[in-house]
MIMIMI-224157 format. One line per 10 residues: number of its first residue (from 1); their letters; for each residue x, y, z of C-alpha. Coordinates in Angstrom, 1 decimal. Each point is the difference from the previous one (the first is absolute). Example, Ala and Ser with C-alpha at 12.3 -4.5 7.8 and 13.67 -1.06 7.14 Angstrom:
# residues 2
1 = AS = 12.3 -4.5 7.8 ~ 1.4 3.4 -0.7
//
This chain:
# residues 452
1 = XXXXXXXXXX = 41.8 51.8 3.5 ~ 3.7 -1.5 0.2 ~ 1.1 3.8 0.9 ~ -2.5 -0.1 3.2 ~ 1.5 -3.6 0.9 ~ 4.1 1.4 -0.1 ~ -1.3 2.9 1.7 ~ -1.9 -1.8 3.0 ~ 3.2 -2.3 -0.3 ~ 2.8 3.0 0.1
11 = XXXXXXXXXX = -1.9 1.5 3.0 ~ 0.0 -3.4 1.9 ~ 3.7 -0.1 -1.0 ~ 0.9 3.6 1.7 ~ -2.4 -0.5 2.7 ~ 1.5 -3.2 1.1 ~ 3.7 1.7 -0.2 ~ -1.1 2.6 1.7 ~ -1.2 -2.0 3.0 ~ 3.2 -2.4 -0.3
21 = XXXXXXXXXX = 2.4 3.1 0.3 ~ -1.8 1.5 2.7 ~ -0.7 -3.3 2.4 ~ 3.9 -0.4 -0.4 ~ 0.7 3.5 1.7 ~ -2.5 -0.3 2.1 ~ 1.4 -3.5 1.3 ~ 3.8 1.2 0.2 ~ -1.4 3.4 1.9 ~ -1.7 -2.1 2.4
31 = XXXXXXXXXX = 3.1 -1.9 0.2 ~ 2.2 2.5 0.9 ~ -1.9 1.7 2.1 ~ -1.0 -2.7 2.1 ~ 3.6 -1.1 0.1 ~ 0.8 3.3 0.7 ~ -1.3 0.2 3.0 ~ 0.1 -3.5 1.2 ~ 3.0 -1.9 -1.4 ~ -0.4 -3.4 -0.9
41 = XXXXXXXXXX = 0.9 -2.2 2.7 ~ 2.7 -2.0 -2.1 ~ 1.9 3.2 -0.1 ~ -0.5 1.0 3.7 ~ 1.6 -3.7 0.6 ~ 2.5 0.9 -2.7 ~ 0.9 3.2 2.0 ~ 0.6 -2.1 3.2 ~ 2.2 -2.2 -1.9 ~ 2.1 2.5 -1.4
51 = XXXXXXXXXX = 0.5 1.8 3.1 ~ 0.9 -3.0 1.5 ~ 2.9 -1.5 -2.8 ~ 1.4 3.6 -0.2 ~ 0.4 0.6 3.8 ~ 3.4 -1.2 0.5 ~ 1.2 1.5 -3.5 ~ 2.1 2.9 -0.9 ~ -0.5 2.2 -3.3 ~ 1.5 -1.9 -2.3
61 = XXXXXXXXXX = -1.8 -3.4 1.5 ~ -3.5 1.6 -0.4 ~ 1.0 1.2 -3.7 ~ 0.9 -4.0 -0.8 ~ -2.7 -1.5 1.4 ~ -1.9 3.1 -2.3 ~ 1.5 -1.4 -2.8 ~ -0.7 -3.5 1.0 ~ -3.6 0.7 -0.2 ~ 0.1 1.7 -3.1
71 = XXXXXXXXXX = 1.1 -2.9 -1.5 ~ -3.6 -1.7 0.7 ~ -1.8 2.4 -1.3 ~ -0.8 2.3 -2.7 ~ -1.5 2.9 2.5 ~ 3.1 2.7 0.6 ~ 1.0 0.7 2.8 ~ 2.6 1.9 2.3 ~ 1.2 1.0 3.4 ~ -1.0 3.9 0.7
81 = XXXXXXXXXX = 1.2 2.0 3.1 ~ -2.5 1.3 2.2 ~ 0.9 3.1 -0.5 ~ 0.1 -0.1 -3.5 ~ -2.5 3.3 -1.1 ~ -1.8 -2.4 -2.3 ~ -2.4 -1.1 3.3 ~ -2.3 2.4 1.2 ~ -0.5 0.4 3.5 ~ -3.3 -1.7 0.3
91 = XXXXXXXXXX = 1.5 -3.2 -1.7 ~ 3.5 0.6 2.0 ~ -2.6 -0.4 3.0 ~ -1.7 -3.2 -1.5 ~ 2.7 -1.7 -0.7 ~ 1.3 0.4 3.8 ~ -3.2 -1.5 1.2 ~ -0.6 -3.1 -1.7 ~ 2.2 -2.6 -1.8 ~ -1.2 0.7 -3.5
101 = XXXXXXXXXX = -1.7 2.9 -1.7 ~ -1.2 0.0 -3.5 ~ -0.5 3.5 -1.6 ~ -1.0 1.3 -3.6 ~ 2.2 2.4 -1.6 ~ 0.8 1.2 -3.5 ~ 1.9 -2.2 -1.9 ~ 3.0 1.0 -1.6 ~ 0.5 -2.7 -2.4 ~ -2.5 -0.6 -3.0
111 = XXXXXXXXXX = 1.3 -3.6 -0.8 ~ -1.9 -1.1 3.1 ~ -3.5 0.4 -2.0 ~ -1.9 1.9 2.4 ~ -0.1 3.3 1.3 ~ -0.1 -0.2 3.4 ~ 1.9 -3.0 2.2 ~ -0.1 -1.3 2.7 ~ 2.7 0.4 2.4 ~ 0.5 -2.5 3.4
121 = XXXXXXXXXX = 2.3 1.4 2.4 ~ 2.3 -1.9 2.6 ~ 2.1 1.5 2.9 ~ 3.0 -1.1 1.0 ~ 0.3 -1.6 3.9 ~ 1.5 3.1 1.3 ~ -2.2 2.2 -2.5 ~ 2.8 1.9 -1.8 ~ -0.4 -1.6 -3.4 ~ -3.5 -1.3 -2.0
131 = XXXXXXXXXX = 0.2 -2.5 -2.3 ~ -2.5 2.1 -3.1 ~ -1.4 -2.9 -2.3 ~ -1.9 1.3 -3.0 ~ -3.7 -2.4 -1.1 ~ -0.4 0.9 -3.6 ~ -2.7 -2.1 -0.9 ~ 0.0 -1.5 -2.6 ~ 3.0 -1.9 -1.3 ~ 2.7 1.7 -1.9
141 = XXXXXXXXXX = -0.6 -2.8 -2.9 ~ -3.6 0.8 -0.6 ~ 0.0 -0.5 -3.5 ~ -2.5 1.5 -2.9 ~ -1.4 -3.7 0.2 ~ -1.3 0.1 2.9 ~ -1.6 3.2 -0.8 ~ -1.2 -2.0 -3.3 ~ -1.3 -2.7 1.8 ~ -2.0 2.3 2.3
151 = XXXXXXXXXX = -1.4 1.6 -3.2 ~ -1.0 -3.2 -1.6 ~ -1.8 -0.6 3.2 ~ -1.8 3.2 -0.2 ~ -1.0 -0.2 -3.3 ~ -1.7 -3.8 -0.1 ~ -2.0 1.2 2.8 ~ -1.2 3.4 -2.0 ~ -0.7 -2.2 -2.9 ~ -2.1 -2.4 1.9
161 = XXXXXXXXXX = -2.1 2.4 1.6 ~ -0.3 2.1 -2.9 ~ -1.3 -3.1 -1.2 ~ -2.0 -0.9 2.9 ~ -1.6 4.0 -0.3 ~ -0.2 1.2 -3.2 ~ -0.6 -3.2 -2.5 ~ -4.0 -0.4 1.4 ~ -0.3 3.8 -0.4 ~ 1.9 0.1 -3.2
171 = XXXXXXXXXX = -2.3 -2.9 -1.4 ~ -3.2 1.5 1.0 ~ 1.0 3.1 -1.4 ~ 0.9 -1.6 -3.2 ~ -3.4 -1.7 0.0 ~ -1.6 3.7 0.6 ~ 2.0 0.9 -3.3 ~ -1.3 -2.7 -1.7 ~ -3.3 0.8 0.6 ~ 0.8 3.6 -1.2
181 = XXXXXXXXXX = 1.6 -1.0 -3.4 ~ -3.1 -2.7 -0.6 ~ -2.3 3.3 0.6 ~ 1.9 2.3 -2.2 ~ -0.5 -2.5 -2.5 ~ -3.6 -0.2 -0.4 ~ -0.6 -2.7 2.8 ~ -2.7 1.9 2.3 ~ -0.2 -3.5 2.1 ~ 3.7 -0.2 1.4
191 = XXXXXXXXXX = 0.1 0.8 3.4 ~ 3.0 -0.2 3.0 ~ 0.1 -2.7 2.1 ~ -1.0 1.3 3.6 ~ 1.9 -2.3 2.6 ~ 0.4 2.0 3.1 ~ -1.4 3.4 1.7 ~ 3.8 1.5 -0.5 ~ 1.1 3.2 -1.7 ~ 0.0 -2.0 -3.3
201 = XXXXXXXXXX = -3.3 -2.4 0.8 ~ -1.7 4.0 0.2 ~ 1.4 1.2 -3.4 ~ -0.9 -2.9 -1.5 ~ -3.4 -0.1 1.4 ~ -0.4 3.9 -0.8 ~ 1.4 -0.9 -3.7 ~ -2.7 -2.8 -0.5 ~ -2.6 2.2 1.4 ~ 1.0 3.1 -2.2
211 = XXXXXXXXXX = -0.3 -2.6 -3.2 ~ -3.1 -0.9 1.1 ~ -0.9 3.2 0.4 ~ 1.4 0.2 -4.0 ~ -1.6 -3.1 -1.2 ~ -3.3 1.5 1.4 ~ 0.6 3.6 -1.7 ~ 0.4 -1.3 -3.7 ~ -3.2 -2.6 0.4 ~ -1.9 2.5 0.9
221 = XXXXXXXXXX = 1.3 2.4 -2.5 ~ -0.5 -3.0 -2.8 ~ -3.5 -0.5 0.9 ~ -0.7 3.7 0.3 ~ 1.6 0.6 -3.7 ~ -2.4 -3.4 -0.8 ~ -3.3 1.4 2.1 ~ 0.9 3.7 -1.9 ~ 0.1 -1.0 -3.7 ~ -3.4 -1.9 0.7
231 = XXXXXXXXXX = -1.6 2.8 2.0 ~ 1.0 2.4 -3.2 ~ -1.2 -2.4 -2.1 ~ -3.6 0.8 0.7 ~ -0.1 4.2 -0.4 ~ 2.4 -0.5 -3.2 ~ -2.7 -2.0 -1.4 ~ -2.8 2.5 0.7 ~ 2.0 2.8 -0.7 ~ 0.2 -1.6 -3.4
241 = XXXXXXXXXX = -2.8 -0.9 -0.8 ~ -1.5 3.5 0.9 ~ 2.3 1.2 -2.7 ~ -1.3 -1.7 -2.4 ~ -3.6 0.6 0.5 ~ 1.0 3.4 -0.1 ~ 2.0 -0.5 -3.4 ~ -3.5 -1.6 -1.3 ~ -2.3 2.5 1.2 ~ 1.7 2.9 -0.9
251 = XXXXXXXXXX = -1.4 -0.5 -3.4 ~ -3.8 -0.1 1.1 ~ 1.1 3.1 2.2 ~ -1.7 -1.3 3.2 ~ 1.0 2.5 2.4 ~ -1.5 -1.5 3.2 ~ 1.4 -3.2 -1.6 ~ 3.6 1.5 0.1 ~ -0.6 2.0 3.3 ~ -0.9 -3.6 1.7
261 = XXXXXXXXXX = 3.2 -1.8 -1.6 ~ 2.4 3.0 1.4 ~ -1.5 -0.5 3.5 ~ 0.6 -3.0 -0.2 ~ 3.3 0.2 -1.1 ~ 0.5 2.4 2.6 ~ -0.9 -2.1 2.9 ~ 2.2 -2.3 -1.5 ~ 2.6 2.2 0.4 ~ -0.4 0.6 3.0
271 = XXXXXXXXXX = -0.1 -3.5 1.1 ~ 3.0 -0.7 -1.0 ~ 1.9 4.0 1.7 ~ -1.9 -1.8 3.3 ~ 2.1 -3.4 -0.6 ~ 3.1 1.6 -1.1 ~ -0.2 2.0 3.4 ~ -0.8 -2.9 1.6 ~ 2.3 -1.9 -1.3 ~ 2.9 2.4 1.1
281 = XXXXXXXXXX = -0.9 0.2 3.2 ~ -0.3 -3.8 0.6 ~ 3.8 -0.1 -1.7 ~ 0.9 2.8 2.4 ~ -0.9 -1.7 3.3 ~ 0.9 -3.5 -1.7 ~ 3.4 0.9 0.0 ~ 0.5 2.4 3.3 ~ 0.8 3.3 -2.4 ~ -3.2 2.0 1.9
291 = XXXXXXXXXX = 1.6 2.0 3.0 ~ -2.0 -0.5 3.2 ~ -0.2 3.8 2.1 ~ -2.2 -1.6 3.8 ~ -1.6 2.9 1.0 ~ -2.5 0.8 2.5 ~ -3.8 -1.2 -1.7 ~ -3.2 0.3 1.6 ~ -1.6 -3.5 -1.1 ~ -3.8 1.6 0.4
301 = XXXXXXXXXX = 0.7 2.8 -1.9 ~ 1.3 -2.0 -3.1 ~ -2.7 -2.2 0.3 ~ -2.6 2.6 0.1 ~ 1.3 1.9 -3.0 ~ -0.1 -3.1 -1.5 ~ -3.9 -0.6 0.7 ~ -0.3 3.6 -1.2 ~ 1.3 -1.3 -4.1 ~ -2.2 -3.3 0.7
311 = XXXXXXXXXX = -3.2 1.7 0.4 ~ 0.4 1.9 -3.1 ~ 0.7 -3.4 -2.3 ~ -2.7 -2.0 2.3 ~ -2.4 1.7 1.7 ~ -2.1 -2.4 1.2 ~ 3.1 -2.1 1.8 ~ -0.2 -0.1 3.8 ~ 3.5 1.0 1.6 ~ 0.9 -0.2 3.6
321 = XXXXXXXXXX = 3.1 -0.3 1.7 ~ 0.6 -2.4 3.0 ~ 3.0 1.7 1.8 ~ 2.2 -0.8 3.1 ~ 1.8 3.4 0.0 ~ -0.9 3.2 1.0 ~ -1.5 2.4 -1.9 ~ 3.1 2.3 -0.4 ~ 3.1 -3.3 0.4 ~ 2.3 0.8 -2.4
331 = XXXXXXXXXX = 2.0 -2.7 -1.3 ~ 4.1 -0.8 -1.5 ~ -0.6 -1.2 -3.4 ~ 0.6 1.0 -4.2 ~ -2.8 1.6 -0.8 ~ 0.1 -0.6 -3.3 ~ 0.4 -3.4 0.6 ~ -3.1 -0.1 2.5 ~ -2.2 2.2 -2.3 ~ 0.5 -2.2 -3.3
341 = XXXXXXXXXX = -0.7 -3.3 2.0 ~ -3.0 1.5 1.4 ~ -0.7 1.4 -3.2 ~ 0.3 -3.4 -1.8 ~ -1.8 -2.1 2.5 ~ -3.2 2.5 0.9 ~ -0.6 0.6 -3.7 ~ 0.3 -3.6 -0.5 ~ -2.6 -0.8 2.6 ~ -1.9 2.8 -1.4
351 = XXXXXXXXXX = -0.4 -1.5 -2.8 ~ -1.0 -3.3 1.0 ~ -2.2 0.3 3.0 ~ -3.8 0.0 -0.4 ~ -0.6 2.8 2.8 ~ 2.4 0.3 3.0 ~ 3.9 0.5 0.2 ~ 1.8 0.1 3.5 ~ 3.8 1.4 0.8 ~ 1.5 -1.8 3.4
361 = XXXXXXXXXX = 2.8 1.9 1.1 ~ 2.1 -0.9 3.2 ~ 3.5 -0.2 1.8 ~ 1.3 -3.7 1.4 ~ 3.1 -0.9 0.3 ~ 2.2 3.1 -0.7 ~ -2.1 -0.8 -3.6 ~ -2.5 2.6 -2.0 ~ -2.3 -2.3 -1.3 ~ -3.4 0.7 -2.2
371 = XXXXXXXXXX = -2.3 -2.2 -1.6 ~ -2.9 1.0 -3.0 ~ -3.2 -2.4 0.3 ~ -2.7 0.1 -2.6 ~ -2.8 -2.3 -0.5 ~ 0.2 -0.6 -3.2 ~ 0.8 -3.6 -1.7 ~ 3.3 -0.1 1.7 ~ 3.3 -1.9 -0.9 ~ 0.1 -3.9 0.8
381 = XXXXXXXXXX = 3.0 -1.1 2.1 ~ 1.6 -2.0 -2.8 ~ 0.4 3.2 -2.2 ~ 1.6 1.8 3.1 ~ 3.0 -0.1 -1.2 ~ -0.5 0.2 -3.6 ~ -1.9 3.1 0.1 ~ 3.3 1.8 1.0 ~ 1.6 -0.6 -3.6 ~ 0.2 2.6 -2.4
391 = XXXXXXXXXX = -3.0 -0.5 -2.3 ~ -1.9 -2.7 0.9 ~ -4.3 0.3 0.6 ~ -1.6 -2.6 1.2 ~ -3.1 -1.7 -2.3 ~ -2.5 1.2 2.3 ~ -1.6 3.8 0.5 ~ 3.2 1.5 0.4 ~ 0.9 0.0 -3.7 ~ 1.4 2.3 -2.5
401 = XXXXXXXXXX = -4.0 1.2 -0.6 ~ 0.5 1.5 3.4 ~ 2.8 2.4 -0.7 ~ 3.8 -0.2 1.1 ~ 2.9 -0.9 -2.2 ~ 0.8 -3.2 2.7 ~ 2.9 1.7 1.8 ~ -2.0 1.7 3.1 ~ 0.7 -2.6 2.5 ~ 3.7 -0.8 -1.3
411 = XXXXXXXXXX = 0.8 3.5 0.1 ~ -0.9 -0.3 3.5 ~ 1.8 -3.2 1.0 ~ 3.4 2.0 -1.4 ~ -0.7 2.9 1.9 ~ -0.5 -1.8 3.1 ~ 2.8 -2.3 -0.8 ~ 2.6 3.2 -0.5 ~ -1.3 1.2 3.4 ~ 0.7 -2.9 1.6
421 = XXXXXXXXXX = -3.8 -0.9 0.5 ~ -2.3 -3.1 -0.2 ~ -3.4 -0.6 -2.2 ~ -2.4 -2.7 0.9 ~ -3.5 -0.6 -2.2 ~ -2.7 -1.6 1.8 ~ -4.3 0.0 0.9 ~ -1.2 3.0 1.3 ~ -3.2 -0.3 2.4 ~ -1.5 2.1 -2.3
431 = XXXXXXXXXX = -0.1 -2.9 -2.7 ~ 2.8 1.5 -3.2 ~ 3.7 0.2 0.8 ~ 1.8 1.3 2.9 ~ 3.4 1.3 -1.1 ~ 2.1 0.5 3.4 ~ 3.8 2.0 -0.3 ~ 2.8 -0.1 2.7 ~ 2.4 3.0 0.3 ~ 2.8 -0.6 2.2
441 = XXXXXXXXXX = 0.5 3.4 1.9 ~ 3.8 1.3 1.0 ~ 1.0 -1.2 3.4 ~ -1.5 1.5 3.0 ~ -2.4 2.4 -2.0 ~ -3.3 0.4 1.3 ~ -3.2 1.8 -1.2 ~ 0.4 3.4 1.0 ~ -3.3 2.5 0.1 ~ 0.3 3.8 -0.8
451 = XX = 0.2 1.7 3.0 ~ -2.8 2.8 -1.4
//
């Protein structure tokens, strides 16, 4: 965490420097080039004057009066001839037309600390001499402490902002890590501090949510472990205790007896391969590890094979379907997913309802939904939710005397959770349950209908 504070420091640091060295050439460029081509007027009137004090002056006059001025002032200086092959013919033409020109040209001295100067040039009255005085800059005692100084600046500033910009966001991160280390030690309940709707308020808020996501894994996989060793309690006892009426029987040699006790045992068995399967396939969808494959499905056609299996097991159950869709819409969804929920709920209401048993099937919403009404005893609102727990029955008709290991209806509340989907438990007009689903369908898909 200190590493990512230097690091958001160092690049404040560079970024500041970088900006510093370039404002400084940018500022003496603009300088020079508005000087260039519009001289200050304090050397235009500096032009005038020297024109004027030299008029009247021979060579070695002008050269004293050079030297006088040198004397004020650290900026060299010196009288070149006109003719001198050091002016170019553009400046030569400058310099004839107003009393001071400043022109950039390479400099020849390094002591002067730049690498270009500035240089203001003066004619003479009758235009046979210019007096060449050379603007360096910056002074020829500009010391490392200045430079120093400068630095310090800089670097208070980069310290204050680094403050100013990474202390909050290395605080909340810390209080992320915290969180973290609490978790990885056992504490389930830690969660980050969400404070903003930032980069870091989002991690944090995907971080709580993926721990509640966790938290909710493990209590359901406590409680299943708890529901399962109950649940196994039950065959292991029968399974048991047919044994032993076999062991005492054998001697009496009562084969119906024995044949009795081993179907018995046998349907036991069985029981608990059905649970086991179950059981895996809850634990699949629980944890996300079942692939989903959306393919085209014709809703009516699973449902109707579906009625075809029911009327073998319950033959006198009335089954009708109450569609929206046309008889040949085809529909994006699993179909394993779609065939084991409608599976789970139709045999469900099969088993329940006293005569009638009714599919709903429409599209709303970019949203598959179906719905199984029966009119049997039905689920009361306050067991809802409950119902949709691995294991539980509720005291009334729908008991373990009517069949099911308990995790129908939680098998489907994973599947539709995996797919993204919604279960709701309410009373059907027919007088039982009413079991509605939601399937979210990919954007912009519609029902499509085969064009035969």
């Amino acid at each position: 965490m200190r590493r990512l504070f230097f690091r958001g420091a160092l690049i404040v640091l560079v970024a500041m420097l970088a900006s510093f060295s370039a404002r400084i050439w940018l500022t003496h460029h603009q300088i020079f080039q508005q000087w260039e081509s519009t001289p200050p007027e304090v050397a235009e009137m500096l032009g005038v004057l020297f024109r004027k004090a030299s008029a009247d002056m021979d060579a070695t006059q002008r050269e004293g009066l050079v030297t006088e001025l040198q004397s004020h002032t650290r900026a060299p200086m010196r009288l070149v001839s006109m003719d001198s092959p050091e002016l170019s013919d553009a400046l030569r033409e400058r310099i004839r037309a107003y009393a001071a020109v400043m022109h950039k040209q390479p400099r020849d001295e390094k002591r002067y600390g730049l690498r270009h100067e500035m240089h203001v040039f003066m004619p003479t009255q009758d235009e046979s001499h210019v007096l060449d005085i050379a603007l360096v800059g910056p002074p020829t005692n500009f010391t490392w402490l200045h430079w120093l100084q400068q630095l310090s600046t800089v670097l208070v500033i980069v310290v204050l902002t680094a403050l100013l910009l990474f202390f909050p966001l290395y605080r909340r991160l810390r209080n992320l890590e915290t969180a973290a280390l609490r978790i990885a030690d056992g504490d389930l309940s830690a969660r980050a501090e969400v404070r903003s709707r930032d980069a870091v308020g989002s991690l944090a808020k995907t971080f709580n949510h993926t721990v509640s996501r966790l938290q909710e894994l493990l209590e359901n996989q406590r409680h299943l472990i708890q529901a399962v060793a109950h649940e196994l309690r039950t065959p292991i006892s029968r399974i048991r205790f047919g044994i032993e009426m076999i062991e005492m029987k054998i001697q009496a040699t009562d084969a119906d007896t024995i044949r009795e006790r081993r179907v018995a045992i046998e349907a036991d068995l069985n029981e608990l391969d059905h649970m086991v399967k179950e059981l895996l396939l809850y634990s699949r969808y629980d944890c996300g590890q079942e692939n989903l494959a959306p393919i085209q499905v014709s809703p009516l056609q699973v449902v109707q094979d579906q009625f075809t299996r029911l009327s073998i097991l319950y033959p006198d159950l009335q089954t009708s379907v109450v569609s929206a869709l046309d008889a040949d819409a085809h529909i994006v969804l699993d179909h394993a997913s779609f065939d084991r929920v409608l599976r789970n709920l139709t045999e469900n209401a099969a088993r329940y309802a006293k005569q009638k048993m009714e599919v709903h099937l429409q599209v709303q919403d970019n949203a598959f939904t179906f719905a199984v009404h029966d009119d049997g005893p039905g689920i009361p609102a306050a067991d809802a939710e409950r119902i949709l727990e691995p294991f539980v029955r509720l005291d009334d008709s729908r008991s373990r005397a009517s069949g099911g290991v308990g995790l129908g209806l939680a098998i489907v509340a994973r599947i539709l959770q995996r797919n993204a989907g919604t279960i709701s438990i309410t009373i059907s007009p027919l007088g039982g349950a009413a079991v509605a689903t939601r399937w979210p369908l990919p954007a912009a898909t519609e029902t499509t209908t085969d064009s035969a």
